[in-house]
N, C-alpha and C positions, 0 to 999 in steps of 0.2 A: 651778961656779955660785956668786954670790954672792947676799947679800938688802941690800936698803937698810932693811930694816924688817922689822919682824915683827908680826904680826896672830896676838892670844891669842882663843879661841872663848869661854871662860869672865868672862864680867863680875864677876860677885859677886869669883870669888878671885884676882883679878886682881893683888893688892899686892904678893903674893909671887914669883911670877915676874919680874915689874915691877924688883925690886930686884935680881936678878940679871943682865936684859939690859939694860937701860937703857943702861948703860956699855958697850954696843958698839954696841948699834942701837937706831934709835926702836922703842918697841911701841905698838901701836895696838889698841884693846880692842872688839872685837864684841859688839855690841849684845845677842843671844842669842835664846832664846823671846819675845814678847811673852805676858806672862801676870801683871805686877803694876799696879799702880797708875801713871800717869806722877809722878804727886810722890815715889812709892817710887824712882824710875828716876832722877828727877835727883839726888834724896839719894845713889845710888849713883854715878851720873856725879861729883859734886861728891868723893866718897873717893877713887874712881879718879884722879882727877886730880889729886887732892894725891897720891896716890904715886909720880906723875911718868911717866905716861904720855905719848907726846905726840898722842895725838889719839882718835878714838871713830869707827867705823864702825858708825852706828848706824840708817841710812836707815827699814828696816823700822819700825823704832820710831816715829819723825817719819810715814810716809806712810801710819798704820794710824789714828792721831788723827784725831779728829771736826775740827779745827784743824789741818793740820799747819803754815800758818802761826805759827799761836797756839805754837804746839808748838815748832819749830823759833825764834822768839823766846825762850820758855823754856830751850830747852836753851843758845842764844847766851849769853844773861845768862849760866848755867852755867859755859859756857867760859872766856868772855872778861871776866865782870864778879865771878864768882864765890857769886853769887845767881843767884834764879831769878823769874820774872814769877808772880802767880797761875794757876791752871792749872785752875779748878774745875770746866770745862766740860771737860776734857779728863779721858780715862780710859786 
């Protein structure tokens, strides 16, 4: 059996594993508990991804927001623009 990817369960420590698969397979970093802040969660998506992860399996997170459009815009910016939108209505 082979993997195209690897999916880590751990978000927060995520950096460190990170640097040792990378260089065979994409890892993709699971979103976890909902239990902080969403501006705590994009600060966190924003490290993860500078450590070169290549993607976020974070759905839970996005469909639990009072917004998850709102939400899902924030996290975009995150990914792809490297910022994030205001988020003040969102928890």
């Amino acid at each position: 059996m082979s993997a195209h990817s690897v999916k880590i369960d751990s978000f927060q420590d995520a950096g460190q594993p990170v640097q040792y698969v990378q260089h065979v397979l994409p890892v993709v970093i699971a979103g976890g508990e909902v239990n902080d802040h969403w501006d705590d969660f994009l600060k966190s998506a924003k490290t993860i991804l500078a450590a070169g992860v290549a993607g976020l399996c974070v759905g839970r997170r996005i469909f639990t927001q009072a917004d998850p459009a709102r939400a899902t815009a924030a996290l975009r910016a995150v990914v792809h623009g490297g910022s994030s939108l205001p988020s003040d209505d969102l928890h």
